[in-house]
C-alpha positions as CSV (number, residue, x, y, z in Angstrom):
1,X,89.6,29.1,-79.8
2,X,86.3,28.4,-82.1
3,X,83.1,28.6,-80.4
4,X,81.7,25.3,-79.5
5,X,77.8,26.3,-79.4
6,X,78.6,28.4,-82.5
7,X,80.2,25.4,-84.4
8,X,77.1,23.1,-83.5
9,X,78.7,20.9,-81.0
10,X,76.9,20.0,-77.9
11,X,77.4,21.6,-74.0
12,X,80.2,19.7,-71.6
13,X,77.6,18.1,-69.2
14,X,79.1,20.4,-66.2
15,X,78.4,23.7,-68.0
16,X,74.5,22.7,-68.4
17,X,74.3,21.6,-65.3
18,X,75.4,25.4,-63.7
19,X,72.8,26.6,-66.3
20,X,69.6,24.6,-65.0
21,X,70.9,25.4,-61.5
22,X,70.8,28.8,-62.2
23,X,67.6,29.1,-64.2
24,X,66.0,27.4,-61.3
25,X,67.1,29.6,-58.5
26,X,65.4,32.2,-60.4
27,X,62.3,30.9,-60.9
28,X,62.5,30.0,-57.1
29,X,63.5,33.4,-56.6
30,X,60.8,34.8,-58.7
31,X,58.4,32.3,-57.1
32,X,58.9,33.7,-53.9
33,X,58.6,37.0,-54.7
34,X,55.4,36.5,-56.2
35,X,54.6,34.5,-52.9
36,X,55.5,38.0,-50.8
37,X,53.4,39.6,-52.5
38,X,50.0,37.9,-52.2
39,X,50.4,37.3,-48.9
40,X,51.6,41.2,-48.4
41,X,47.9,41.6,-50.5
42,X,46.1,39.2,-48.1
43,X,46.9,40.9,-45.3
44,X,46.1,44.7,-46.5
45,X,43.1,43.1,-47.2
46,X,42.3,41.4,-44.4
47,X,43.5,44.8,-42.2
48,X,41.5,46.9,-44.5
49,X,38.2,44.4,-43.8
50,X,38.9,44.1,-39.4
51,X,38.9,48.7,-39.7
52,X,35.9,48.3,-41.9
53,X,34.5,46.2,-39.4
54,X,35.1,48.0,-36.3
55,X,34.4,51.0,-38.4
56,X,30.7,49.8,-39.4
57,X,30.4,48.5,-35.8
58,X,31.3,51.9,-34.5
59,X,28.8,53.4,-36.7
60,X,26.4,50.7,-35.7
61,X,27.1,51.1,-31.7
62,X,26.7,54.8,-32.1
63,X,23.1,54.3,-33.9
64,X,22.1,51.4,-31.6
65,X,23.3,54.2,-28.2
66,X,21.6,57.2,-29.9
67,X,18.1,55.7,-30.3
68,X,18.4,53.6,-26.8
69,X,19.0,56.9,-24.9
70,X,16.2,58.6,-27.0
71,X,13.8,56.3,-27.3
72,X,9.8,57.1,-25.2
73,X,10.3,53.2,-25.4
74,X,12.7,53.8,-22.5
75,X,10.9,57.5,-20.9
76,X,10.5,57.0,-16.8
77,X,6.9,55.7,-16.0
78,X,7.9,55.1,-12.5
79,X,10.1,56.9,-9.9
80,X,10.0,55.9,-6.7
81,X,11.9,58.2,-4.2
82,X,12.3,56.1,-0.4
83,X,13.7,57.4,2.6
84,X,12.1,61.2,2.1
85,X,11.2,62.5,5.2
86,X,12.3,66.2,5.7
87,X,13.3,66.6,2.0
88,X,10.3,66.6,-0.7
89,X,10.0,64.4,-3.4
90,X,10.2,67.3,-5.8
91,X,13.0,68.4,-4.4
92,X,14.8,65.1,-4.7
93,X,13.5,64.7,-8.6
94,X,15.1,68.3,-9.2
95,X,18.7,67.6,-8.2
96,X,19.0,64.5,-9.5
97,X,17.3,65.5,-12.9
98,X,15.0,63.2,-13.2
99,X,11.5,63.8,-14.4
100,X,8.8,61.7,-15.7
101,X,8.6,60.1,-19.2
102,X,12.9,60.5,-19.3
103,X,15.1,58.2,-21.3
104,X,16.1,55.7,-18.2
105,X,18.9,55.4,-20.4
106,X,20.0,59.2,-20.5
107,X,20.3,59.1,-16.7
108,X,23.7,59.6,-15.1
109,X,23.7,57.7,-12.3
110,X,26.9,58.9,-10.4
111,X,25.6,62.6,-10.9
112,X,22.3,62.1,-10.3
113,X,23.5,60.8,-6.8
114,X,25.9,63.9,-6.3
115,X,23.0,66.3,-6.9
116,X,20.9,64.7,-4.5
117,X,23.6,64.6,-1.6
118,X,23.9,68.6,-2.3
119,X,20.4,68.7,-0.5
120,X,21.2,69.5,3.0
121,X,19.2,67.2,4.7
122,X,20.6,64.1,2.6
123,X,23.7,62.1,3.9
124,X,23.6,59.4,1.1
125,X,21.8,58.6,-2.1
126,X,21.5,55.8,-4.4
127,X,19.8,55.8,-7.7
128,X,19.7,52.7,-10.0
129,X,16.6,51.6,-13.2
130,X,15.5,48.8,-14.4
131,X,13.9,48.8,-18.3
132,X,11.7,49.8,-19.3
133,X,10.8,52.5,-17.4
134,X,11.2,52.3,-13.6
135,X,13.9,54.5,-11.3
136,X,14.7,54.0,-7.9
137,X,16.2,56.4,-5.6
138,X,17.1,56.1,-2.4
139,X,18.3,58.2,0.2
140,X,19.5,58.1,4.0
141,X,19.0,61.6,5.7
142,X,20.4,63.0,9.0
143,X,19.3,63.1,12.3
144,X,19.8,66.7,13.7
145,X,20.6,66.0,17.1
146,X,21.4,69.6,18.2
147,X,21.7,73.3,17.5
148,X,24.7,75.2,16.8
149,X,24.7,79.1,17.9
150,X,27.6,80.7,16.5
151,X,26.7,83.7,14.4
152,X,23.2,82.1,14.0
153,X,21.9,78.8,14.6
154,X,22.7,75.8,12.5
155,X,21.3,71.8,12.7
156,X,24.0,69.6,13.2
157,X,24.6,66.0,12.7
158,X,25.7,63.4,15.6
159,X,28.7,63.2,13.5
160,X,30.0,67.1,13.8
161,X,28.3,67.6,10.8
162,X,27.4,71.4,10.3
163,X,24.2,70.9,7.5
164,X,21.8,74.0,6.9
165,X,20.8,76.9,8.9
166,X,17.4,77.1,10.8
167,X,14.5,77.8,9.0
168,X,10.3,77.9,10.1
169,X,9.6,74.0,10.7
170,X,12.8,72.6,11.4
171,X,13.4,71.1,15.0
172,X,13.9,73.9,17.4
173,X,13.6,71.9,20.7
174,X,17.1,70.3,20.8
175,X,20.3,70.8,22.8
176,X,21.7,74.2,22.0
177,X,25.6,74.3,22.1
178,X,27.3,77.4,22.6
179,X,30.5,78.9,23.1
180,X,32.2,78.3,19.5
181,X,33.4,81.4,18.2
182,X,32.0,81.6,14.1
183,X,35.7,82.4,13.8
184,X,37.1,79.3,14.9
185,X,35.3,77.6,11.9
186,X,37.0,79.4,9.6
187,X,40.4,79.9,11.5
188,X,41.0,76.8,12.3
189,X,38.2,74.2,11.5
190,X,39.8,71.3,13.1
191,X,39.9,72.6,16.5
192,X,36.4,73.9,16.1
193,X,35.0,70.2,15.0
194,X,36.9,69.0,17.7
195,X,35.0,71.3,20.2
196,X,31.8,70.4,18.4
197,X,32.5,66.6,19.1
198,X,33.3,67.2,22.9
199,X,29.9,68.9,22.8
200,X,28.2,65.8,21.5
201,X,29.7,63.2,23.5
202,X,29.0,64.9,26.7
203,X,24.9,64.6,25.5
204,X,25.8,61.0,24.0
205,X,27.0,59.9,27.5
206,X,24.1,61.6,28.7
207,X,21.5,59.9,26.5
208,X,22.9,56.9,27.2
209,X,23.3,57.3,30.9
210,X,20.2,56.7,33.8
211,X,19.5,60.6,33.5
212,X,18.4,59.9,30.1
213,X,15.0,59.7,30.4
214,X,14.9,61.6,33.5
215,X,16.2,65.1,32.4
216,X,16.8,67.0,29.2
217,X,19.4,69.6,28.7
218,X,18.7,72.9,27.0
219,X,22.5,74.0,26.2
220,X,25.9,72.7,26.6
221,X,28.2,75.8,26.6
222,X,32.1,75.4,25.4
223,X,34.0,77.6,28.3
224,X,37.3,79.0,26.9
225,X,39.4,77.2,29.0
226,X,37.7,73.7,27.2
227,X,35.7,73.1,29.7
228,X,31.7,72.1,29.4
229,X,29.4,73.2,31.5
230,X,25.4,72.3,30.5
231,X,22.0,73.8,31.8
232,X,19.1,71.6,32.2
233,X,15.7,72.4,30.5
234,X,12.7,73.3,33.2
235,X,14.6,72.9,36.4
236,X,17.2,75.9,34.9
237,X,19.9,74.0,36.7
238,X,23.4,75.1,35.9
239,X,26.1,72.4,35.8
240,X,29.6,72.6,35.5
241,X,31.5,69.4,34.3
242,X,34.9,70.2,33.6
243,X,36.7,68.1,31.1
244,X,35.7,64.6,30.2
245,X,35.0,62.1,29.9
246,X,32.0,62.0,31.5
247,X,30.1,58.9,31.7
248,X,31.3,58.6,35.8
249,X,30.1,62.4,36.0
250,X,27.0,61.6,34.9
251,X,26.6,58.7,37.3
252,X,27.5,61.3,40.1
253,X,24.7,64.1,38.5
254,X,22.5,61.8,38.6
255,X,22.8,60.5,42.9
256,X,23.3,64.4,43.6
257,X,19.6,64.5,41.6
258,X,18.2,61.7,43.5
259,X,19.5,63.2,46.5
260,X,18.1,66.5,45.6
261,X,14.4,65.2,44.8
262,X,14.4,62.9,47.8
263,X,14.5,66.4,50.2
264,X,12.5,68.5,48.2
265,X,15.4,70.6,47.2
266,X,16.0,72.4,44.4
267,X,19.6,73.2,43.0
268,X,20.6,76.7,41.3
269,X,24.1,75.4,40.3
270,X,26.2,72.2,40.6
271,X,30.2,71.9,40.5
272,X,31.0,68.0,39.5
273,X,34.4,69.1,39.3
274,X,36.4,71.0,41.3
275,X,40.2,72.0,41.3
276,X,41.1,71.4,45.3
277,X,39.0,68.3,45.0
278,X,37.9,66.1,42.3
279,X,36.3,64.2,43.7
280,X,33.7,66.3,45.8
281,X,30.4,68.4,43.5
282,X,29.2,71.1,45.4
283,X,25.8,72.5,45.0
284,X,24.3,75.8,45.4
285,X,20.5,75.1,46.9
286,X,17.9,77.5,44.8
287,X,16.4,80.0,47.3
288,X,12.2,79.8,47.3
């Protein structure tokens, strides 16, 4: 068969048609390609311009930090230190690390607080600034509400609370409680705090009871059998109160007191407590 393009005549209508179908899906195809690709090199772009963004604003950020925390634009002018009464102000300053003309800024907060709470008379601190130059630090100390003798004497807190040894101008005229073996606080701690706490309550109901304001106790002893037993300061009177509570026993210490004072006597001991009958004290008159 002769060649028909060869021989001049003209294409069946069908066979140009398949060729301009096919010369147009590749030119679609190669349109879309070429499509891919930009937009494949649109977004390297645009990724590589968002990390040299955050890249230049990291660099900025770390420029704009260093010369805020370093700045004497920023250095502590003023420090005020409230709630100081037993612990110095220097002393305050020192453990939190804060001295004058310091970067605000530079200051940790958080540890600034933990070093301060490290001081033994401080229960809580709080440290907060304010630019351009001003520091605030408050702190909450304890109350020592009584002595602890057990292989020296300690201050302690009305909530158990164990904080510093006794030194030349801390309190010495409290309640002095005895009977806790040093041992016991490292043997078992629990049952020692407990012990402690039985202590305090018995002067809490105290305090808070008529006698009050009409005696003062100079120790509360722990007896090993967990009972309490307390002497009172000037009169040198012994009492034994057995196991609480004690708010009632109290109310009973305090008619046998009355009672006492009303005839001019003077008591060496009194039982609140006994084992044949609770509900009788007996008293041992002091011989003149």
């Amino acid at each position: 068969m002769e060649d028909d393009t060869a021989a001049g005549r003209p294409i069946p209508a069908t066979e140009l048609s398949a060729i301009e179908e096919d010369a147009e899906a590749r030119a679609a195809a190669k349109a879309e390609r070429r499509a891919r690709l930009k937009a494949q090199l649109s977004s390297a772009l645009s990724t590589f311009s968002m990390v040299a963004l955050v890249a230049g604003s990291l660099v900025v950020g770390r420029v704009t930090h260093r010369w805020a925390t370093t700045t004497p634009r920023f250095g502590a002018r003023e420090i005020e230190v409230v709630g100081a009464q037993r612990t110095t102000r220097a002393a305050v300053l020192d453990a939190a690390n804060i001295h004058d003309g310091r970067n605000v800024l530079s200051i940790d907060l958080r540890k600034s607080e933990r070093g301060i709470t490290e001081l033994p008379w401080v229960a809580r601190a709080q440290v907060s600034r304010r630019l351009p130059g001003h520091v605030r630090i408050e702190i909450e100390e304890r109350e020592a509400v009584a002595i602890v003798s057990s292989g020296g004497q300690y201050l302690c807190a009305s909530d158990g609370t164990i904080f510093k040894r006794i030194v030349d101008g801390d309190p010495a005229d409290l309640p002095v409680i005895t009977g806790i073996a040093r041992e016991l606080f490292a043997r078992d701690p629990e049952l020692a705090k407990e012990q402690l706490r039985d202590a305090l309550a018995l002067l809490s109901d105290l305090a808070g009871s008529s006698l009050g304001g009409r005696v003062r106790v100079d120790e509360v002893h722990h007896e090993s059998t967990g009972d309490l037993s307390m002497t009172l300061a000037g009169r040198g009177t012994y009492v034994w109160l057995g196991r609480g509570p004690y708010r009632a026993k109290m109310a009973r210490l305090s008619a046998i007191l009355t009672e006492l004072e009303r005839n001019h006597l003077d008591a060496a001991e009194i039982h609140l407590e006994s084992d044949r009958h609770p509900e009788r004290a007996a008293v041992r008159l002091r011989v003149r």
